[in-house]
C-alpha positions as CSV (number, residue, x, y, z in Angstrom):
1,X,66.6,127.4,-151.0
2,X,69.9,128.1,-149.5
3,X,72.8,129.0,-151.5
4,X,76.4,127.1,-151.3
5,X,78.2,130.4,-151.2
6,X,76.1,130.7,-147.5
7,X,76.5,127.6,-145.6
8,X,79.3,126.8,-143.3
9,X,82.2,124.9,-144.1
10,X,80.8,121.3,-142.5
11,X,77.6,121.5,-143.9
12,X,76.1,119.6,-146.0
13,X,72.8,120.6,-148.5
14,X,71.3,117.6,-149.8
15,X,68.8,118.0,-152.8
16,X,65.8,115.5,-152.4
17,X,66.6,112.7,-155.6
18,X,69.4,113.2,-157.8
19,X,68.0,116.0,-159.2
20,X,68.0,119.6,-157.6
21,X,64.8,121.3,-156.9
22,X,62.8,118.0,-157.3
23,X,60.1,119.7,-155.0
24,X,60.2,116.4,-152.7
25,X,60.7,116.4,-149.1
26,X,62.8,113.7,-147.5
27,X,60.5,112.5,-144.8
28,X,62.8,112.5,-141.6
29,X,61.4,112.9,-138.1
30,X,63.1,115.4,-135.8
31,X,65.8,113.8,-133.0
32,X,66.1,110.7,-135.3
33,X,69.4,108.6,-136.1
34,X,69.7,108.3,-140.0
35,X,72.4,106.5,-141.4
36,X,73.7,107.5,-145.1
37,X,76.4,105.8,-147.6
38,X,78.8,108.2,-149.9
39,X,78.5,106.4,-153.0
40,X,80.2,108.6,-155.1
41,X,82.2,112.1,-154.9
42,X,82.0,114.2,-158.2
43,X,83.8,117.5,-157.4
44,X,85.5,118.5,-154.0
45,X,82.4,120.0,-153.3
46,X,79.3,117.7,-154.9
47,X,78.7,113.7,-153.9
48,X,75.7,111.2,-154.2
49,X,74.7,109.8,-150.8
50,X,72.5,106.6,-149.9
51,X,70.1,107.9,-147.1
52,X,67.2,105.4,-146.1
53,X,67.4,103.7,-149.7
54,X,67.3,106.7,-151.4
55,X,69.9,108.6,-153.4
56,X,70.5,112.3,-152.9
57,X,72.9,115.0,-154.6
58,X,74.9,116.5,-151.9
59,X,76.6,119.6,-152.1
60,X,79.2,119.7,-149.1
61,X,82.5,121.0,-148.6
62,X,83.4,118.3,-145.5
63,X,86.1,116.4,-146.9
64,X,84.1,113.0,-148.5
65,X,85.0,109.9,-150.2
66,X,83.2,107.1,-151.8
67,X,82.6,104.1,-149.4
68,X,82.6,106.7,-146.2
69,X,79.7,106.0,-143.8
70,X,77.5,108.3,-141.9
71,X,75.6,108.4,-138.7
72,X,73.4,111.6,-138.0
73,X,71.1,112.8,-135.6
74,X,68.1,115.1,-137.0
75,X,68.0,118.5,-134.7
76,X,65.7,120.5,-136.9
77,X,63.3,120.4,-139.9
78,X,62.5,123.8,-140.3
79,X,63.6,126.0,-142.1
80,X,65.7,123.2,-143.5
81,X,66.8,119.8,-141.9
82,X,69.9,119.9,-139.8
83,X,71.7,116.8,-138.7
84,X,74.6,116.2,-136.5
85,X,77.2,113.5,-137.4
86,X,77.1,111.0,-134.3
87,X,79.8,109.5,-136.7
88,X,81.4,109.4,-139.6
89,X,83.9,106.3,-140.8
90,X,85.7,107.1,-143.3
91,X,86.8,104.8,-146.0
92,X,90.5,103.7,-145.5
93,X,92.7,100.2,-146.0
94,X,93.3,99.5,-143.0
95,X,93.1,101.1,-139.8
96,X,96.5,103.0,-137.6
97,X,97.3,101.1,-134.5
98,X,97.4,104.2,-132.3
99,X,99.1,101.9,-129.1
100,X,101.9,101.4,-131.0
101,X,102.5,104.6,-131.9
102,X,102.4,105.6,-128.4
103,X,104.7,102.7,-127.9
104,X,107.3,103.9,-130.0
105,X,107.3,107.8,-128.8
106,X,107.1,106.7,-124.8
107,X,110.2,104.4,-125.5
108,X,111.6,106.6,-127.9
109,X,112.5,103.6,-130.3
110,X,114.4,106.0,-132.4
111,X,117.0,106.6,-129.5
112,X,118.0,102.9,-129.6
113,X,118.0,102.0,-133.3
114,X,120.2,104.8,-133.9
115,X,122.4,103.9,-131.7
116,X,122.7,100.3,-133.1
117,X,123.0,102.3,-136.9
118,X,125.8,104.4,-135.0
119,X,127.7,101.6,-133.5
120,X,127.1,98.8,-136.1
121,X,130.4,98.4,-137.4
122,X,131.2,98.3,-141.3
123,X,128.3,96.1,-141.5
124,X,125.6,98.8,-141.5
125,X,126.4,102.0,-143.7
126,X,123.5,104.2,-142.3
127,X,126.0,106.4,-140.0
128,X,125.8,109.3,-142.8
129,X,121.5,109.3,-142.2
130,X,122.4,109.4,-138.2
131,X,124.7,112.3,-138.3
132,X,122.9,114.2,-140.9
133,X,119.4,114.1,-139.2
134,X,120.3,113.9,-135.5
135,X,123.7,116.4,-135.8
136,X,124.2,118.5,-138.7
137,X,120.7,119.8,-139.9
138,X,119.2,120.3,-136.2
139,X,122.7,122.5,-135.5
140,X,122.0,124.5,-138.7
141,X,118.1,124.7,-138.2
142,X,118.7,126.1,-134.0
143,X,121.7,127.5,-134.2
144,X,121.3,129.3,-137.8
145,X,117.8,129.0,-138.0
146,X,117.6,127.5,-141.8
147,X,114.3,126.8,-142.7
148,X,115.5,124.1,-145.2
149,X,116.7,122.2,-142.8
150,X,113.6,121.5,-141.3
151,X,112.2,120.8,-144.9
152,X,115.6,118.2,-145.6
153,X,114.7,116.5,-142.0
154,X,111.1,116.3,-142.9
155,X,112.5,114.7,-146.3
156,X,114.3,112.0,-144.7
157,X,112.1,111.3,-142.0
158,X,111.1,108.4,-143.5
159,X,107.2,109.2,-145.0
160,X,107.9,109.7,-148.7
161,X,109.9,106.8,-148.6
162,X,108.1,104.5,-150.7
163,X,107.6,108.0,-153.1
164,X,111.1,108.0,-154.0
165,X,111.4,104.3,-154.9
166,X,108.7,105.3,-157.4
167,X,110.7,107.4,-158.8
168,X,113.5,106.3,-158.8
169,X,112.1,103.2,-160.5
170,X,110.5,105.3,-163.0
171,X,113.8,106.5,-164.1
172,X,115.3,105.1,-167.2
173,X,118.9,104.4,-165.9
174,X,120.1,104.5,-162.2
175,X,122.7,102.5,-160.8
176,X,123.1,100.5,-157.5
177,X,125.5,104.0,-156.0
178,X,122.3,105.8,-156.6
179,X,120.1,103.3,-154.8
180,X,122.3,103.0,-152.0
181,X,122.5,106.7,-151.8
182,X,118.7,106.9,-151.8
183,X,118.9,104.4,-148.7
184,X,121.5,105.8,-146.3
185,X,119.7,109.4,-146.7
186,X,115.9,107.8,-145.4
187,X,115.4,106.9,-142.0
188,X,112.8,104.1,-142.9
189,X,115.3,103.2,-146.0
190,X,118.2,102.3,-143.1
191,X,115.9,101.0,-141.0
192,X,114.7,98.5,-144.2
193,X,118.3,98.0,-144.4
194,X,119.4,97.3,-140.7
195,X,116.2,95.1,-141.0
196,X,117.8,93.1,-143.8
197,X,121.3,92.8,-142.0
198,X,120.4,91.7,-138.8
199,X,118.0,88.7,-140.2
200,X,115.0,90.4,-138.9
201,X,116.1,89.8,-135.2
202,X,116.4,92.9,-134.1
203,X,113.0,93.8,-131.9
204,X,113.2,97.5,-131.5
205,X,113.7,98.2,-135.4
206,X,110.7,95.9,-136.0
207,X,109.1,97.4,-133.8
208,X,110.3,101.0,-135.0
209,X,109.1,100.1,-138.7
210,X,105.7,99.2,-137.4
211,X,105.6,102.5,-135.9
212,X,106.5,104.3,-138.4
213,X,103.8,102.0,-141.4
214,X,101.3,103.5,-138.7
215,X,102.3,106.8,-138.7
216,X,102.1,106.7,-142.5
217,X,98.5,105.4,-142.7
218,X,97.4,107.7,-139.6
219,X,98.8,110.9,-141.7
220,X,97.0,109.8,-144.8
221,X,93.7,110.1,-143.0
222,X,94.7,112.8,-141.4
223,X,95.4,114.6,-144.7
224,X,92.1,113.2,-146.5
225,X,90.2,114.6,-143.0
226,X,91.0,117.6,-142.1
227,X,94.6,118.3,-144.2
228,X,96.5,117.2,-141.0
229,X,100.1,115.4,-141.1
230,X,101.9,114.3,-137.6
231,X,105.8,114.0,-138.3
232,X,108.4,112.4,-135.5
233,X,112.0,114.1,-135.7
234,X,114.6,112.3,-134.0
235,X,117.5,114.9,-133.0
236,X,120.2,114.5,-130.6
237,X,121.2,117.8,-129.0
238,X,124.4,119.1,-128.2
239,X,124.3,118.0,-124.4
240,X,123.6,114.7,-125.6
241,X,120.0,114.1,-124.8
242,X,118.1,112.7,-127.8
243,X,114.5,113.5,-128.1
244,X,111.8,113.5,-130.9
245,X,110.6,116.7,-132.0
246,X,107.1,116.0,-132.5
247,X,105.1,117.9,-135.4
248,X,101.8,118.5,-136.5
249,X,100.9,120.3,-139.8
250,X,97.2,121.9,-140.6
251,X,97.3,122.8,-144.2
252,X,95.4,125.4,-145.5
253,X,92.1,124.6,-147.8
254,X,92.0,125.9,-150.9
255,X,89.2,128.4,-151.9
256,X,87.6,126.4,-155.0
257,X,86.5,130.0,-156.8
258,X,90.0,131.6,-155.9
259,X,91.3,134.6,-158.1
260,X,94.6,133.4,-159.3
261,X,96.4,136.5,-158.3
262,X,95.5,135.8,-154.6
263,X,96.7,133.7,-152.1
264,X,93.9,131.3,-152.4
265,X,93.5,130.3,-149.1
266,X,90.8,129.9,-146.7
267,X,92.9,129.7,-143.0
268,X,96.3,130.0,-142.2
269,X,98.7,127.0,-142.0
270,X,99.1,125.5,-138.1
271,X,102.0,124.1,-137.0
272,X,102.1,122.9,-133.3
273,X,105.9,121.6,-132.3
274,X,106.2,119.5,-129.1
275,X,109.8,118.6,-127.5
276,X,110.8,117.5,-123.7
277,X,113.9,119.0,-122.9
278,X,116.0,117.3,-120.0
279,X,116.5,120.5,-118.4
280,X,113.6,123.1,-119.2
281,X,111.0,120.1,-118.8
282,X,108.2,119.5,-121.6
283,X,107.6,122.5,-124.4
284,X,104.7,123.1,-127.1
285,X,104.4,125.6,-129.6
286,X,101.3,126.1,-131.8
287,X,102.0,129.0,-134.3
288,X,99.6,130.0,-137.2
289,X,101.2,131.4,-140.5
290,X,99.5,133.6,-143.7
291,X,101.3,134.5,-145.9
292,X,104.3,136.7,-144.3
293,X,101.4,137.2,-140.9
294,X,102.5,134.8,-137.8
295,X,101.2,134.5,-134.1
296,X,102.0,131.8,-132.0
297,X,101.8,130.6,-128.0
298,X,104.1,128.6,-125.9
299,X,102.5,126.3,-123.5
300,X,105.0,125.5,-120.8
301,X,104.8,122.9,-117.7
302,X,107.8,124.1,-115.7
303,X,107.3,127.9,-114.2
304,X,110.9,128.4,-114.2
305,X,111.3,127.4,-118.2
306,X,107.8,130.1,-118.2
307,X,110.1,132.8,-117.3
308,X,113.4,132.1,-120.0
309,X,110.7,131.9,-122.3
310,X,109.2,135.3,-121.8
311,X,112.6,136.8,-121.3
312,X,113.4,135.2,-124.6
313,X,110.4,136.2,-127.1
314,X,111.6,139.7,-127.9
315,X,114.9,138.2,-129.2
316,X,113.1,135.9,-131.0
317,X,110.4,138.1,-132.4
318,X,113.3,140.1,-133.7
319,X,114.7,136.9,-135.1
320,X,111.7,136.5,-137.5
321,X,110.7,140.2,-138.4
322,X,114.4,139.9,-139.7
323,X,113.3,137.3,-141.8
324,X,110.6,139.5,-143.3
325,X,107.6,137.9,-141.3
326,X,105.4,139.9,-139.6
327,X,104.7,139.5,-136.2
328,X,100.6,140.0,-134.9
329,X,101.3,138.3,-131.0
330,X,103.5,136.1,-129.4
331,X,102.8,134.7,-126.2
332,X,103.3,132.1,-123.3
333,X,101.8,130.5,-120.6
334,X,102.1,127.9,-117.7
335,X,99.9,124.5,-118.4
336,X,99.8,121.4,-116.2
337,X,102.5,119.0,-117.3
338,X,99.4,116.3,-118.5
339,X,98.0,119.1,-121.3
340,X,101.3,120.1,-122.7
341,X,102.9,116.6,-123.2
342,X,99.6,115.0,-124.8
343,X,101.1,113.3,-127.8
344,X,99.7,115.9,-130.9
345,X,99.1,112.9,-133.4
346,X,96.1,112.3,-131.0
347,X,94.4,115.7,-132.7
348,X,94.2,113.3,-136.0
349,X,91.9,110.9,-134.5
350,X,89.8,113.1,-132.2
351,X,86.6,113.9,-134.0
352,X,85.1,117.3,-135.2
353,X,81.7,118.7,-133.8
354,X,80.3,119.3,-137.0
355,X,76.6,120.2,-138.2
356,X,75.1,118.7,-141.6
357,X,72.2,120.6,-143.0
358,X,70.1,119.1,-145.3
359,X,68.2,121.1,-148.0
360,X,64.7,119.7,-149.6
């Protein structure tokens, strides 16, 4: 028998009935495709899957939910049954159209609704929400480096919009100020609104909103999957290029036996940052952070921006020991233009080469 505590973190031991130990063997033939049903998920670490008509308690630490289906392969019987996920589909309303997600960052349909919001007259009050995300709280995150700025742009980017209408309706007594406060400081709140002012007929924010529903149901997956959230941040710099700062977040997973005292974590949090400057050409960052512990690497696609950068990373190492961070390596280096501009919600949808092992 092999332990939890020993098997990787995209295994999965399945227990032959839906008892343990049952002394049963499941009967698959080596290099077969098997196809298995979660039918129900009991802890974040123990769920009942359908294999062949037959139940089996599963003890797994791949992120599962009930309704998710499974196509494996079996590589090997001995010493216990391993199978390889040809697929796994996991259980979600509806599916994110990734084309017009694509859509939206290749036109950059932020650009141009803003600019109606901007130049809309009295008729549209959302010129507060465009100064305050594309001026004031990119200034004070690059130019002072303020964390919560990045957390207040994240706030209004428009994904916990329909969050705050829960609570704000699960208030006992708010007034209309307060929901017309709660609108001008969301992007998808203004865009609602713009939306409702133009009598629909504007394409781009129609367009925009459908982008951004998308986004919402691609992160959800992302999160139940593998803890992954893609963010869009439209800022306009002080040269007056607007761009979308693309983000990805990997949280961390939680250790389920974790001492309260520690951190509790099993990896580091990832953040990968992706931007096209009109001048230094296309930029990502991908930086790993534990507790007060950060590396990080540029990937660059113009040789001249290589060489700011590297002249640049002591200042900026400086910048964050300052903060109290510690620094383990910093680096750079020159990609072809094709690798570092690849869109980083695609890392949602690509699939995971993971092994199942099945226990008898």
């Amino acid at each position: 028998m092999i332990e939890l505590d020993n098997l990787s973190s995209h295994n999965i031991s399945v227990f032959t009935g839906e008892k343990k130990n049952t002394g049963e063997t499941p009967g698959f033939v080596e290099n077969e495709i098997i196809k298995g049903k979660v039918l129900k998920v009991l802890d974040s670490e123990t769920a009942i899957l359908l294999i062949n008509g037959r139940k089996y308690t599963a003890g797994t630490r791949i992120p599962l939910k009930a309704g998710d289906l499974l196509e494996m392969k079996v590589k090997e019987l001995l010493p216990v049954p391993v199978l390889r996920p040809v697929s796994i589909h996991h259980a979600v309303s509806g599916a994110a159209n990734i084309s017009v997600i694509l859509s939206a960052l290749k036109e950059n349909l932020w650009k141009s609704v803003f600019e109606k919001i901007n130049g809309g007259g009295d008729s549209i009050t959302g010129k507060a929400l465009w100064n305050q995300i594309t001026k004031d709280l990119p200034g004070k995150l690059l130019n002072e480096g303020r964390p919560e700025s990045l957390c207040k742009m994240i706030e209004n980017s428009g994904i916990f919009w329909e969050a705050k209408l829960k609570n704000a309706a699960g208030q006992k007594s708010i007034d209309s100020n307060q929901i017309r406060q709660l609108i001008d400081s969301d992007l998808k709140g203004s865009l609602l609104r713009l939306i409702s002012e133009t009598g629909g007929e504007d394409l781009d924010s129609l367009r925009l909103l459908s982008a951004m529903k998308n986004i919402q149901i691609l992160d959800r997956l992302g999160f139940e999957q593998d803890r992954k959230i893609f963010l869009p941040i439209p800022v306009l710099l002080p040269d007056g290029h607007f761009i979308i700062i693309q983000l990805l977040f990997q949280f961390p997973v939680k250790e389920k036996d974790a001492n309260e005292n520690s951190a509790g974590e099993k990896h580091s949090l990832k953040i990968s940052v992706l931007l096209e400057l009109s001048k230094l050409g296309p930029i990502r960052a991908d930086f790993a952070v534990k507790g007060k512990r950060v590396e990080g690497m540029f990937k660059i696609a113009v040789r001249e921006t290589l060489k700011l950068v590297e002249n640049g990373i002591p200042a900026f190492v400086k910048s964050l020991e300052d903060k109290g961070l510690k620094i383990q390596h910093i680096g750079c280096m020159l990609k072809k233009p094709e690798i570092v501009t690849q869109p980083l919600f695609l890392e949602i949808i690509q699939t995971a080469d993971n092994n199942i092992n099945l226990v008898a």
